[in-house]
C-alpha positions in Angstrom: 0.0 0.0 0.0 1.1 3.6 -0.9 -0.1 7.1 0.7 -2.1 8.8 -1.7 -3.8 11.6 0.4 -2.2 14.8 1.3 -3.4 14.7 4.7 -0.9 13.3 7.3 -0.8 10.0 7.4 -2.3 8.6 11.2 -0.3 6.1 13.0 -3.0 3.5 12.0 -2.2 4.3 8.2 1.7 4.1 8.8 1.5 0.8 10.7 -0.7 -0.7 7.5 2.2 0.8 5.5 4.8 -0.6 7.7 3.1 -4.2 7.4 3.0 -4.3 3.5 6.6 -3.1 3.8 7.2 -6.4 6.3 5.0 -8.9 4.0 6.7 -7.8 0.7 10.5 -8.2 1.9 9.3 -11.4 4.1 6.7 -13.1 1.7 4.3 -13.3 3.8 0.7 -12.5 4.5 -0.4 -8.9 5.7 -3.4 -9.8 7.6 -1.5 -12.3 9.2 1.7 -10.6 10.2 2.3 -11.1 14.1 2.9 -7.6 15.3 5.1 -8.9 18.1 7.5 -11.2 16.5 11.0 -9.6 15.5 11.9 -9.4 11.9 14.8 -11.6 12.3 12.5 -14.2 13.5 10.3 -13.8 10.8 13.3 -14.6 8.2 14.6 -11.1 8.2 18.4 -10.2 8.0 20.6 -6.9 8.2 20.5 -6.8 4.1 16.5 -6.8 4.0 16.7 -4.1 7.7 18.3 -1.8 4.9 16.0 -2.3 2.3 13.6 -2.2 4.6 14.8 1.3 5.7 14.7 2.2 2.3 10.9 1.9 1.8 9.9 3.3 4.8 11.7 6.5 3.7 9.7 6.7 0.2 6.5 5.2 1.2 6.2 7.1 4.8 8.4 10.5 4.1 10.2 8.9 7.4 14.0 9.0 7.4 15.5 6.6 10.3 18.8 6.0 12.0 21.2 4.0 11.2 20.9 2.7 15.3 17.1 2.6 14.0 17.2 -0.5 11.0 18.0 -4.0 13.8 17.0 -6.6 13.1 15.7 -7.8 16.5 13.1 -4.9 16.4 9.2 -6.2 16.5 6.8 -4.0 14.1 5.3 -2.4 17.3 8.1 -1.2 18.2 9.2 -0.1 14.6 5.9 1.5 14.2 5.9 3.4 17.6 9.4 4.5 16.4 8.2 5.6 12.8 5.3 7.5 14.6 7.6 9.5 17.1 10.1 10.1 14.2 7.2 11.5 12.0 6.0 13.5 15.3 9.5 14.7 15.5 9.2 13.9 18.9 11.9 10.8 19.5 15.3 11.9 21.5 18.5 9.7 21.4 19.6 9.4 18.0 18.6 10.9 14.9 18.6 10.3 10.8 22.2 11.2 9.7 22.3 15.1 9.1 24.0 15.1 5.9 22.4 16.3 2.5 22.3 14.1 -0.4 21.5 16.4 -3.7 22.2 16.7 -7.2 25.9 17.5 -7.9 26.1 21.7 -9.8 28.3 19.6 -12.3 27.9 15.6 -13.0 31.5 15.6 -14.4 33.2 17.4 -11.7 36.0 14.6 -10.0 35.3 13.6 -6.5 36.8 11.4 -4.0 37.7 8.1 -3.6 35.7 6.0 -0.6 38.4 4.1 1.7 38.0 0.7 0.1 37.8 2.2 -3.1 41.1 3.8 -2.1 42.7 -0.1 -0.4 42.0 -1.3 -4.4 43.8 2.0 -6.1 46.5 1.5 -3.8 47.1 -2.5 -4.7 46.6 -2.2 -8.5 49.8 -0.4 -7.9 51.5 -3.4 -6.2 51.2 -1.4 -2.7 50.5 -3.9 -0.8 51.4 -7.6 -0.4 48.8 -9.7 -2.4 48.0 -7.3 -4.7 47.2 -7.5 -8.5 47.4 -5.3 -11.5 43.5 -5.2 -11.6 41.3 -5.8 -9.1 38.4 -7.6 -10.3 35.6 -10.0 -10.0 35.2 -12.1 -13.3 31.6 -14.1 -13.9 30.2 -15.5 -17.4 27.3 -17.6 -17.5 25.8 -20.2 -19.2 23.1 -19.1 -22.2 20.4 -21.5 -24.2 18.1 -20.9 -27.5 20.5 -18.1 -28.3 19.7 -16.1 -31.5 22.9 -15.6 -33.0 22.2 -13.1 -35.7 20.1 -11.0 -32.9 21.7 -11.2 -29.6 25.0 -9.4 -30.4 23.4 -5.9 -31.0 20.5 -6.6 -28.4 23.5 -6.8 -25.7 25.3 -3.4 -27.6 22.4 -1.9 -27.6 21.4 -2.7 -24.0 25.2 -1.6 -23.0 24.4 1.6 -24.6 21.3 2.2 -22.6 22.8 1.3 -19.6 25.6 3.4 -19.6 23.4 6.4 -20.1 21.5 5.3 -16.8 24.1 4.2 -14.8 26.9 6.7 -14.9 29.5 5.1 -13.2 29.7 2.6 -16.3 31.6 5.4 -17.8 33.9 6.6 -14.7 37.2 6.6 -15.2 39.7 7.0 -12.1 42.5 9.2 -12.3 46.6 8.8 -11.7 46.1 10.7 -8.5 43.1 9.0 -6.9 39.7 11.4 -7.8 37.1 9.5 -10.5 34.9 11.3 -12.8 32.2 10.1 -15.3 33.1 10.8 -19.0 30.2 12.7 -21.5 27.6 9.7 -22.7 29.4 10.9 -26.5 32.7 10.8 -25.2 34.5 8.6 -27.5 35.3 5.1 -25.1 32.9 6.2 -22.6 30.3 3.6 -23.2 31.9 -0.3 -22.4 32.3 -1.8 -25.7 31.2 -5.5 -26.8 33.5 -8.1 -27.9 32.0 -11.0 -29.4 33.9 -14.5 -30.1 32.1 -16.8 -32.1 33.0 -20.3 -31.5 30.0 -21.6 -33.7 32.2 -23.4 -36.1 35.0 -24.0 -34.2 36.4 -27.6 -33.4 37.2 -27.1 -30.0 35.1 -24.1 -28.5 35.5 -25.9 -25.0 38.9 -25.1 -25.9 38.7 -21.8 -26.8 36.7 -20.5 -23.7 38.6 -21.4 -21.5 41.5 -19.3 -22.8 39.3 -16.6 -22.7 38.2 -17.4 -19.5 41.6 -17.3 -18.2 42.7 -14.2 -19.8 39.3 -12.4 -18.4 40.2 -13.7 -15.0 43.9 -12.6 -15.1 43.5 -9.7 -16.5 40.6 -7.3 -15.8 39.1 -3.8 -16.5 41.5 -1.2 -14.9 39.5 2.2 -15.0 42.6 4.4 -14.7 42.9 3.8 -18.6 39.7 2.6 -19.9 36.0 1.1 -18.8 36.1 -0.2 -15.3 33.3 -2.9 -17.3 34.8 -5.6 -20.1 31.7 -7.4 -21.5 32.0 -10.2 -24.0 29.7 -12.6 -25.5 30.6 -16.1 -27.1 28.6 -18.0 -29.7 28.9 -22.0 -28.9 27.3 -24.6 -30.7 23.8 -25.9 -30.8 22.6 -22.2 -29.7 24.5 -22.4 -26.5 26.9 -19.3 -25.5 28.2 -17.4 -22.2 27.8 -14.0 -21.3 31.1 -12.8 -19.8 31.3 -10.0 -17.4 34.8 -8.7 -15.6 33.8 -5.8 -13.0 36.6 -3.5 -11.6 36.1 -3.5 -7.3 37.5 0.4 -7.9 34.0 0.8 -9.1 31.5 -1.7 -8.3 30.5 -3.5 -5.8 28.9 -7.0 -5.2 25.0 -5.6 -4.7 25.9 -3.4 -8.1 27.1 -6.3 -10.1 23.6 -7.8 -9.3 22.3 -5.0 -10.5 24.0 -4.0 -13.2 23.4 -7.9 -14.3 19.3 -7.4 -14.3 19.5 -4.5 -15.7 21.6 -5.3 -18.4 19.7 -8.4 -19.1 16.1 -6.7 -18.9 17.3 -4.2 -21.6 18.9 -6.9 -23.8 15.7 -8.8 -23.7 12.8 -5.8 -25.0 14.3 -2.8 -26.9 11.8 -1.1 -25.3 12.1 -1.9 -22.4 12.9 1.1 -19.4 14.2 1.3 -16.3 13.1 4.2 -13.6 14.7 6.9 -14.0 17.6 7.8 -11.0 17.3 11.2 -9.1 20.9 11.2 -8.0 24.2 9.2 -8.8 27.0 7.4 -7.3 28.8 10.9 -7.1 26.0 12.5 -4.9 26.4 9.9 -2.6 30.1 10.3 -2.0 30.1 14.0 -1.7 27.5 13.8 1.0 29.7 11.1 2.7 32.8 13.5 2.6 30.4 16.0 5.2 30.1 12.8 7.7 33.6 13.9 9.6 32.1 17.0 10.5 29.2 15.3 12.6 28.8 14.6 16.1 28.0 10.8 14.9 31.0 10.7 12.8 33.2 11.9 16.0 31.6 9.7 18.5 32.0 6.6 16.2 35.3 7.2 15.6 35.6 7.2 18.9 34.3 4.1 20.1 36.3 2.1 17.5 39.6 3.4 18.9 38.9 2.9 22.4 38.2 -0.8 21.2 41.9 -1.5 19.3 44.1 -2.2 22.7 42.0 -5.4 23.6 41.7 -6.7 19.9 43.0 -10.1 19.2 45.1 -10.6 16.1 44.2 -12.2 12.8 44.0 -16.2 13.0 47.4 -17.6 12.6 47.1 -19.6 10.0 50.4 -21.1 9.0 51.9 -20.6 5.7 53.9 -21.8 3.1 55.3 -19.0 2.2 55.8 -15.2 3.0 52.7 -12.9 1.4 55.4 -10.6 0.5 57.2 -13.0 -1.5 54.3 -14.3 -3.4 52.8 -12.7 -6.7 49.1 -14.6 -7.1 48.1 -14.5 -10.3 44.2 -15.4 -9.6 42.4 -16.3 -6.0 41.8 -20.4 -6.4 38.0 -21.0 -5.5 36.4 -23.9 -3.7 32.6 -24.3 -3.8 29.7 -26.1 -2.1 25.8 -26.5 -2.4 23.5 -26.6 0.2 20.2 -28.3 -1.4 17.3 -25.8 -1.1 15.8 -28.5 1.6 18.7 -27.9 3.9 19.0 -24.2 3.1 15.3 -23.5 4.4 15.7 -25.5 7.2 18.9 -23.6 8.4 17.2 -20.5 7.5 14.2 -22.0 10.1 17.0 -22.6 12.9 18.4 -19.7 12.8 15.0 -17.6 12.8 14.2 -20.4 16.1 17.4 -19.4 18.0 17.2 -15.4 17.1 20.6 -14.9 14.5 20.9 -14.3 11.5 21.9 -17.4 8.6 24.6 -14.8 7.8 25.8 -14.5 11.4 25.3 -18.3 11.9 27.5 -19.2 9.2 30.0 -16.8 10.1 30.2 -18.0 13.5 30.6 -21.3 11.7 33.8 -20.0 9.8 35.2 -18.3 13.0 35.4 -22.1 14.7 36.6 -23.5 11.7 39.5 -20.7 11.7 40.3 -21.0 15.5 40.9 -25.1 15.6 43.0 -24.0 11.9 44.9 -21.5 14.0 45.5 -23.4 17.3 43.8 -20.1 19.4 40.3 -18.8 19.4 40.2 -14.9 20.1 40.4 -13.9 16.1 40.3 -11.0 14.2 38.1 -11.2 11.2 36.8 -8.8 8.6 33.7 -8.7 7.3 32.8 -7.1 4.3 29.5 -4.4 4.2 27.4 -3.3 1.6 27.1 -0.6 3.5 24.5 1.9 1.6 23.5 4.7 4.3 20.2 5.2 3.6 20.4 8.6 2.5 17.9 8.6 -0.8 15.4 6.3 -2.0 17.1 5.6 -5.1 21.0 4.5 -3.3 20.0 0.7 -3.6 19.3 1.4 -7.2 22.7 2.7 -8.0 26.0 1.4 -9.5 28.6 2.1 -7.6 31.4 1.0 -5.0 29.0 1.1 -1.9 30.9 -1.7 0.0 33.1 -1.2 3.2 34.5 -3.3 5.6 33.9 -3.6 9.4 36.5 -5.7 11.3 35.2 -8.1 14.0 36.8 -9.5 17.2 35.6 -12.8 18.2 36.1 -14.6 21.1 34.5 -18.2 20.8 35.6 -20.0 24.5 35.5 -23.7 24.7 33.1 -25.4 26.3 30.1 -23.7 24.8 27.2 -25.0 22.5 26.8 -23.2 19.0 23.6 -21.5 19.8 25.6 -19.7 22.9 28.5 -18.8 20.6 26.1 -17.6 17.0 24.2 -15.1 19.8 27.4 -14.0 21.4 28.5 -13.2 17.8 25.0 -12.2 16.7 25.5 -10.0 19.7 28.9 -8.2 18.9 28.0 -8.1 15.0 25.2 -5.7 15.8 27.2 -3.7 18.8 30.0 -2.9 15.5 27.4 -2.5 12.6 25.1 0.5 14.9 28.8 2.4 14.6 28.9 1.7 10.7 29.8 5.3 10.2 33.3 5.0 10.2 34.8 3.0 7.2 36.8 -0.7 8.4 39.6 0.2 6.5 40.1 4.0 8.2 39.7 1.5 11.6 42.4 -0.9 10.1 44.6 2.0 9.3 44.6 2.9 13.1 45.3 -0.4 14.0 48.3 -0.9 11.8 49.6 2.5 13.3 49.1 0.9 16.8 51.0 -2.3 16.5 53.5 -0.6 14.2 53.4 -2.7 11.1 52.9 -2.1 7.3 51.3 -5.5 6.7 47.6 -6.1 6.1 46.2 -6.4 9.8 42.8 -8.2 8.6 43.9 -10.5 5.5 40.8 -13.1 6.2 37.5 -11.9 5.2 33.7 -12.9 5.4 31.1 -11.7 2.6 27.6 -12.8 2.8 24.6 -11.7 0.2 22.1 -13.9 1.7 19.1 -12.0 1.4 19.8 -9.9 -1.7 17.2 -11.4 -4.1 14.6 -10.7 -1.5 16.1 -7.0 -1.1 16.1 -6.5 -4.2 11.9 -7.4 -4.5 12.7 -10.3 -7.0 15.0 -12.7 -8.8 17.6 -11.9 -11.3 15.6 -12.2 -15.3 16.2 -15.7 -16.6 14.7 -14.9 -20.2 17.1 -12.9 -22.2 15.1 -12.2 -25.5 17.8 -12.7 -28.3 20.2 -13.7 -25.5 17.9 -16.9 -25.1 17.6 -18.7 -21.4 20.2 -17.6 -18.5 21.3 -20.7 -16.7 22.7 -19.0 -13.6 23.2 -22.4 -11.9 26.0 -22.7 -14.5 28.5 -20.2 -14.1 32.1 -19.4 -13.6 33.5 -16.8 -11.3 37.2 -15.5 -10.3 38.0 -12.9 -7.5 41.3 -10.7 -7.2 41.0 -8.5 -4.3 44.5 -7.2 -2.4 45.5 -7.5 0.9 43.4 -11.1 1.5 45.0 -14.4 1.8 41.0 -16.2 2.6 37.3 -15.1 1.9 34.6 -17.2 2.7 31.1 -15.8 0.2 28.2 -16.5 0.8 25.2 -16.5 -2.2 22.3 -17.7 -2.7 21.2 -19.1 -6.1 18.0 -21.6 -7.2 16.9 -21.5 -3.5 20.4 -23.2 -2.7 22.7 -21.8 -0.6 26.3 -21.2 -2.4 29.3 -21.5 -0.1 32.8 -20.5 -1.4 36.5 -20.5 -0.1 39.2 -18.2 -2.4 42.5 -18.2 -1.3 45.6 -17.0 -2.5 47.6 -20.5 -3.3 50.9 -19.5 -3.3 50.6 -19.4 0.4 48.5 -21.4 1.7 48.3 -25.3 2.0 46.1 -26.9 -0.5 45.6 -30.0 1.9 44.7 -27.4 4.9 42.5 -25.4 2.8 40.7 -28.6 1.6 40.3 -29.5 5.0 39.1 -26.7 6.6 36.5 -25.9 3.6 34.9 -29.2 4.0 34.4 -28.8 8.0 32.5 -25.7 7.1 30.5 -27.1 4.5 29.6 -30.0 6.8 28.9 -28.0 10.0 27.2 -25.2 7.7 24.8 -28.2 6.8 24.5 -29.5 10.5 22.7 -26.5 11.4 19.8 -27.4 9.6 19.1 -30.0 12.4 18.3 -28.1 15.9 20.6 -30.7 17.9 23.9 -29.3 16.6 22.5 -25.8 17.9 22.8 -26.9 21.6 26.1 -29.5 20.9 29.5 -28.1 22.5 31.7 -26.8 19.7 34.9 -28.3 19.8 37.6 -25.3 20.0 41.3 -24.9 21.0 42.2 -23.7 24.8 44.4 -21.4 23.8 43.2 -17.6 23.5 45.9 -16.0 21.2 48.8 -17.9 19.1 51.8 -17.8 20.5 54.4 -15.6 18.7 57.6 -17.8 19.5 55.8 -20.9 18.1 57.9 -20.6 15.3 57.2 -21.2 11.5 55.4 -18.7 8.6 51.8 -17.6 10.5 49.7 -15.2 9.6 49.0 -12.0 11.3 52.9 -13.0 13.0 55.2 -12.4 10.7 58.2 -9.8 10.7 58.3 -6.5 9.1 60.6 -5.9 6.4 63.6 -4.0 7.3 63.3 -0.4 6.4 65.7 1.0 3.9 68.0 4.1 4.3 69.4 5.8 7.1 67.7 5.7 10.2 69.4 8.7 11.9 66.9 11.5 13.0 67.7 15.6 12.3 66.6 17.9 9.6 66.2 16.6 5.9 70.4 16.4 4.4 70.4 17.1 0.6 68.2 18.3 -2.0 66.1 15.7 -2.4 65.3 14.9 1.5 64.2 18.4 0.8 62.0 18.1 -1.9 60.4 14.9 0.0 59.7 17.0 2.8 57.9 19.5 1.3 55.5 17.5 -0.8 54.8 15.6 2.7 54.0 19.1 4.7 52.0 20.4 2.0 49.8 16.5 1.6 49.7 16.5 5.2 49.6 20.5 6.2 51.9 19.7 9.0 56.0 20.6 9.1 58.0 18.0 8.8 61.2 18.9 10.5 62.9 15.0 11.4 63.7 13.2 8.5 62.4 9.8 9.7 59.0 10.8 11.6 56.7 8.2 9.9 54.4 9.5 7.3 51.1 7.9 8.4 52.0 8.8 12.3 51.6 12.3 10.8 48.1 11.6 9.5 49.1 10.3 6.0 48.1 7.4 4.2 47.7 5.1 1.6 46.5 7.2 -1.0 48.3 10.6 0.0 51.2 8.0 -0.4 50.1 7.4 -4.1 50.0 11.2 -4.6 53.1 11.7 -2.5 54.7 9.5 -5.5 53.1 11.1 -8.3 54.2 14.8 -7.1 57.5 13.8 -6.8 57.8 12.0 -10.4 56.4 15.2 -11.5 59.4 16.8 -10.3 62.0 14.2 -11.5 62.3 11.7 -8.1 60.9 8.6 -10.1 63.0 6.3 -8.5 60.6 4.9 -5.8 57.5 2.6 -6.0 54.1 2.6 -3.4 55.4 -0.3 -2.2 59.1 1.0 -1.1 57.5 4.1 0.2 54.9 2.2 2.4 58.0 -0.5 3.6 59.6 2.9 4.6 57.5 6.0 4.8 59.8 8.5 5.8 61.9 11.2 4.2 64.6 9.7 4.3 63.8 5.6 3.8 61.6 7.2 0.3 65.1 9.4 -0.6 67.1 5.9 -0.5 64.6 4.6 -3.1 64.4 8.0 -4.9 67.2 9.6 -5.2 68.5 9.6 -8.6 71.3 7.4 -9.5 74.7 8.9 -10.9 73.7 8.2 -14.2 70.1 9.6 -14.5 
């Protein structure tokens, strides 16, 4: 039900609203909607809570905190809260007071988000485990295509898309800032490449070369479209529809809907999608007001005071040092839970008040702990993350996502049911202070414990819910593009600074469950082994007895940094190059270093080996550090030697021109 009238709407009329809001997202009956039951009981989750946010604001006119959208929130309450928000009467928190509007100029650069800024950073080999793109790669499977047809349906529909979603034409710049290039801009618009495999003796052959090379090597939107689409003709009207998605610009709620929306418009030429009143550029500029808020401050806040007590990333052993490796591609292991087992989880989880999501990562955190030997961990969890600041934000294209990094402490001796609420618990405590960014939070922490290495490298992603967000399923029918098999499908991830992320997906009414790891540095026996105990105890859950059975998990809190051997989260620092001896900058180019730092940093910099981030910098000023100084002839030093040794004089060691040059 929508408002129509243009008198104000009476609590009555906004709890009515509030139910159809419940029964769309949930699937279930108005009329028979239990007014007292939570909405994580119900079958809700944190990804629906934000959709469901979203609809309250353009169905009511009612804008809610971010402390507002939980999960464990009955719609009494939530309607008792719209009513006293409406009545402009509620204390405690309120709606984040920044302005989303339409940007003066839709061209005009602006900023990079943090994450956003983490990929930037490894596409330039910054960090250990990066790659020269980061990317996610997907193609999948196609039936009753048309051949003669479905090539200029997909142009076409690429075409029509750009011109809706601007970000498919951002481009990023040298020095970190991306801008969205004209709609007639020549390159603008992602281009279609089309391999036609028809009449080709071994197409199986084929596709899989292209496969590889569109895993390897992906969009990189410093030079070109962050979007590389291809399309290939098979036999018997089969083919694949091959997407490779930069992470500098999209997200993994965008690339599902950049997916339906490129298939609806490939399927009807006349087909239309609604139109959008702001972009992904109006939602970054009102992000860049957040520091100047109380809520901004106070979250900020709260995350540092947490740092001192948090446990270190679970020491996994290693084969080999991440700094020493050079991945080429993330090596993916996948599992299937059968849509029986998948809606009986679901029905466990909704018994014993957690999420699935926070159910299956409590899951992966035992599986890491009896991996590691200890069981305090830090993980990090991957956020889509959309403030709900306009009614159109879960419609854009864009790179929403952030990370939040989670302590957990599982002690032994308790049943899963204690340790999922414990974690169902602290996952909620972090996500109401979502206003700071994981990666600003990881940044502290690195300064803290005085290391240059990725403090977080094991991640958790989880869509569960997404379809149901989103108010359907992803189209099947194609038009010219024939039948989508999404069931069959290929996908790749390169993402820096992570050695293992567990994703979570759901697909057919199955639950998908994926491992990718970086190889080169992790056992292939270990990996194998830990992937099936979570695909086993993911499945147990569907049956309430493993709920109240005692997990078994190791004694000892945190690993033990003597034990010897390669671990993650424990291993050295590189040494830092070049003289270590404090005083004022010594030559020229000390000189020139230490200007570009006070002017990126609007400090002086008087010591020539005070640490560039302990004077506010980081990762990107690094980036632009580098590209000043190239400017002015110092082009001897890479991100990677400035980050090993970020201070005047450890980047003059690297930079200082050679006799010859």
């Amino acid at each position: 039900m929508t408002l129509t009238s243009t008198a104000a709407p009476t609590e009555h009329d906004q709890t009515t609203v509030l139910a159809g809001i419940w029964a769309e997202l949930l699937g279930i009956d108005p009329d028979a909607l239990p007014r007292d039951v939570s909405f994580l009981r119900l079958g809700g989750d944190s990804v629906l809570a934000v959709r469901m946010s979203a609809l309250v604001r353009r169905r009511l006119g009612v804008q809610l905190a971010l402390s507002d959208v939980r999960v464990d929130t009955t719609l009494t309450e939530l309607a008792a809260l719209v009513a006293s928000r409406a009545a402009g009467t509620t204390t405690g928190d309120r709606p984040l007071p920044v302005d989303l509007h339409r940007r003066a100029d839709p061209a005009a650069p602006f900023p990079l988000l943090p994450l956003q800024q983490g990929y930037f950073v490894g596409q330039q080999d910054g960090w250990e485990l990066s790659y020269d793109s980061a990317h996610y790669y997907l193609d999948l499977a196609l039936t009753d295509v048309d051949p003669d047809e479905a090539p200029e349906a997909l142009r076409d529909a690429l075409q029509r898309l750009a011109a809706h979603q601007p970000t498919l034409r951002a481009r990023v710049t040298p020095e970190g800032h991306q801008h969205v290039l004209p709609l007639e801009h020549p390159g603008a618009v992602p281009p279609l490449h089309v391999l036609d495999l028809r009449d080709d003796p071994h197409p199986d052959t084929r596709l899989e070369v292209l496969r590889r090379e569109m895993s390897t090597r992906g969009p990189d939107p410093t030079r070109g479209p962050g979007v590389d689409v291809r399309l290939s003709l098979l036999p018997a009207g089969r083919g694949r529809l091959h997407l490779s998605l930069s992470l500098l610009l999209l997200d993994g709620w965008s690339s599902n809907v950049l997916t339906r929306e490129l298939l609806t418009l490939a399927a009807d030429v006349n087909a239309t999608l609604p139109a959008l009143d702001v972009d992904f550029g109006d939602y970054v500029n009102a992000l860049e007001q957040l520091p100047a808020t109380t809520g901004w401050r106070a979250d900020r806040e709260w995350w540092r005071a947490q740092l001192p007590s948090w446990p270190p990333a679970p020491a996994l052993p290693l084969t080999r040092d991440p700094a020493e490796a050079t991945p080429q591609v993330m090596a993916n292991r996948e599992a299937r839970l059968p849509a029986a087992v998948w809606t009986a989880l679901r029905q466990r989880c909704a018994e014993q008040g957690v999420t699935p999501s926070v159910a299956l990562l409590t899951v992966y955190a035992t599986v890491l702990a009896r991996w590691a030997g200890h069981h305090r961990l830090l993980l990090n969890t991957l956020q889509l993350n959309r403030l709900p600041l306009h009614p159109d934000v879960h419609r854009l294209v864009g790179a929403f996502a952030s990370t939040m990094l989670l302590p957990v402490d599982l002690p032994p001796g308790a049943s899963f049911a204690e340790l999922a609420g414990q974690t169902q618990r602290r996952f909620a405590e972090h996500t109401a202070h979502n206003l700071v960014s994981g990666v600003e939070i990881a940044r502290d922490l690195a300064r803290l414990r005085g290391t240059h290495r990725p403090v977080a490298p094991v991640v958790f992603l989880s869509t569960i819910g997404m379809d149901a967000a989103m108010g359907e399923r992803a189209p099947r029918h194609a038009g010219p593009l024939g039948e989508v098999n999404a069931a069959d499908h290929h996908h790749q991830l390169r993402t820096p600074q992570v050695a293992l992320e567990a994703r979570l997906f759901e697909l057919d009414d199955e639950l998908v469950l994926v491992f990718s790891t970086v190889a080169e540095i992790l056992s292939a026996e270990q990996v194998d082994r830990a992937f099936a105990e979570f695909v086993d105890q993911a499945a147990a859950l569907a049956d309430t007895d493993a709920w109240h059975e005692v997990v078994p998990l190791p004694a000892t809190p945190d690993p033990d940094p003597l034990a010897g051997g390669l671990r993650l989260g424990l291993l050295d620092e590189a040494p830092q190059a070049g003289d270590d001896e404090p005083g004022p900058p010594r030559d020229r180019v000390e000189e020139q270093i230490a200007a570009v730092f006070a002017d990126l940093l609007g400090v002086a910099v008087t010591d020539r080996t005070t640490d560039f981030f302990a004077l506010g910098g980081d990762s990107l000023l690094a980036v632009r550090a580098l590209a000043r100084l190239a400017r002015d002839g110092l082009m001897g030093a890479t991100v990677r030697d400035f980050l090993a040794a970020p201070t005047v004089a450890g980047l003059a060691a690297a930079a200082r021109p050679t006799p010859t040059q």
